[in-house]
N, C-alpha and C positions, 0 to 999 in steps of 0.2 A: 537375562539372568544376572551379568554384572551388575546391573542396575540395584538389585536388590540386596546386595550382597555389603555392603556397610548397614544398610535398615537393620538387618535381619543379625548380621553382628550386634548392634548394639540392641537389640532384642534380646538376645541371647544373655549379654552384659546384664540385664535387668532381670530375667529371668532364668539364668543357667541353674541356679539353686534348687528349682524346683524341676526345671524340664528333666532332671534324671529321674526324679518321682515320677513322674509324668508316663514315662515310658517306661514299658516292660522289659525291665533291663534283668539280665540274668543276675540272680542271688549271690550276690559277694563268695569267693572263696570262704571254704568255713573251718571251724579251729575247732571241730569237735570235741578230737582229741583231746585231753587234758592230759598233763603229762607229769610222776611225782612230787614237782617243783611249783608248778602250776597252785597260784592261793587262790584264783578267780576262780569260782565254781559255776558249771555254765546255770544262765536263769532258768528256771522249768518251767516248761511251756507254759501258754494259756490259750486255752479253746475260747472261742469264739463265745461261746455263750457263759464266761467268766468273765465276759470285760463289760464296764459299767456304761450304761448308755451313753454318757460322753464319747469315753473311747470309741464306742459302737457307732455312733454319727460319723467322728471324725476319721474316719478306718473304716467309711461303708464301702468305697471304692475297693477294697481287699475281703470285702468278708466270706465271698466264694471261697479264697486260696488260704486264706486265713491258716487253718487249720493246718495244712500241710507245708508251711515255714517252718523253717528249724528254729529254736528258742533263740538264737542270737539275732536273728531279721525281726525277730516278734520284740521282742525286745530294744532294739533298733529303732521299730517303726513306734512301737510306744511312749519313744524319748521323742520322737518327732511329732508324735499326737500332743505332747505335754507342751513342746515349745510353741507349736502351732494356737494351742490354748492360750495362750501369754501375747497372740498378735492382737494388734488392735484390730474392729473390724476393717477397716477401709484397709489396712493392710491383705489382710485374708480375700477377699472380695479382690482385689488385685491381682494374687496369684492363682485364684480359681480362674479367673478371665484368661490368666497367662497360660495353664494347662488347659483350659477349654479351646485357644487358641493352638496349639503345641498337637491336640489330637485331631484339630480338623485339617494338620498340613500331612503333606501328602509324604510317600517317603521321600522323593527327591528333595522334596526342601526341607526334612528335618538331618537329612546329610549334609545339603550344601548350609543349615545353619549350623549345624557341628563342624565343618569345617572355618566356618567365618567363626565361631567359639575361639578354635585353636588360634586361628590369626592372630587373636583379640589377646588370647594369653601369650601369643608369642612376643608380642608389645613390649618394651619397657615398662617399667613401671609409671614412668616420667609418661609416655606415650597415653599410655591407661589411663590415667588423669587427666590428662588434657581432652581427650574424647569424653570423659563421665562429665565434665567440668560444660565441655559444652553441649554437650544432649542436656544436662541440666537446666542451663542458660537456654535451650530451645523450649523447655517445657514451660517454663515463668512468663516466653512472649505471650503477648494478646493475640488471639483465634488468627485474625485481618493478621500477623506478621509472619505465624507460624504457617498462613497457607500461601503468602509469598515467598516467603522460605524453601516451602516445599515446592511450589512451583520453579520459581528457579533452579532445586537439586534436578528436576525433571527436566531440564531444556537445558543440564551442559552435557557437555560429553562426557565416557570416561577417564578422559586425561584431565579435562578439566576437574572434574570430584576430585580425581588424586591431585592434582594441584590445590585445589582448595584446602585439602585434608590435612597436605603439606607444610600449608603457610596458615595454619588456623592459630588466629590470634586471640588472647586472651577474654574478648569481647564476642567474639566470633559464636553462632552458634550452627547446631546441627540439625536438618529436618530428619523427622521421626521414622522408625520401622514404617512399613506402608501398614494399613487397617488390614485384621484377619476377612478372611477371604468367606461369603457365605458359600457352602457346601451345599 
């Protein structure tokens, strides 16, 4: 399990943005209320069968529960549909792979990767850079170097990774999350 526990860190690094979309995470506290001071007036709803097919593609994963969001998630998610629209494909195509990835782990590993999240933000800043800098540098190698890479992450120990990890030098790079698991 410690084995996998930098991968799936900086898995997470790359896709934490989305893996809360991802998961059925309880509906944010809400601010119904609006109060005589209050200029923001909440947006009113919209039913499912008012959103333009666009939206209706990109929101088919919600369209069951649609309806019973409160106007501020509906609203939410529609600012989310709008930027989503704005990705390039090969971008989008990446984060569906990363939530199709995200739904076939299992729950102990989408805990122990929220726990390697938290590591990852418990990080410096300085620290965070130096790890995106070299997962970076790991993705630019040639196939033949990244799978000697990955070979030798797999035949040290765990003190030796943390030693590695410790002294990673500017040049240095990082082998990858391991590949999603077929279910």
């Amino acid at each position: 399990m410690r084995r996998l526990a930098l991968p799936l860190a900086l898995l997470l690094l790359l896709g934490a943005p989305l893996a809360a979309v991802a998961q059925a995470a309880p509906p944010a506290p809400s601010n119904d209320w609006q109060g005589p001071d209050d200029h923001h007036p909440l947006p009113p709803p919209r039913p499912w069968n008012q959103l333009s097919a666009d939206e209706k593609d990109i929101l088919s994963p919600l369209a069951k529960d649609w309806d019973t969001f409160p106007p501020q998630r509906q609203s939410r998610m529609l600012d989310k549909a709008q930027r989503w629209r704005g990705l390039p494909a090969d971008r989008r195509a990446e984060i569906r792979d990363r939530i199709a990835h995200w739904q076939q782990m299992t729950p102990e590993e989408r805990a122990q990767a929220r726990r390697n999240q938290q590591k990852f933000n418990d990080l410096s800043p300085e620290q965070r850079q130096k790890l995106h800098d070299a997962f970076e540098r790991f993705r630019t190698l040639p196939p033949d170097q990244r799978r000697a890479l990955v070979e030798q992450w797999r035949n040290q120990t765990p003190e030796q990774r943390r030693q590695a990890l410790d002294h990673l030098g500017p040049n240095d790079a990082l082998p990858p999350p391991p590949p999603p698991r077929d279910r």
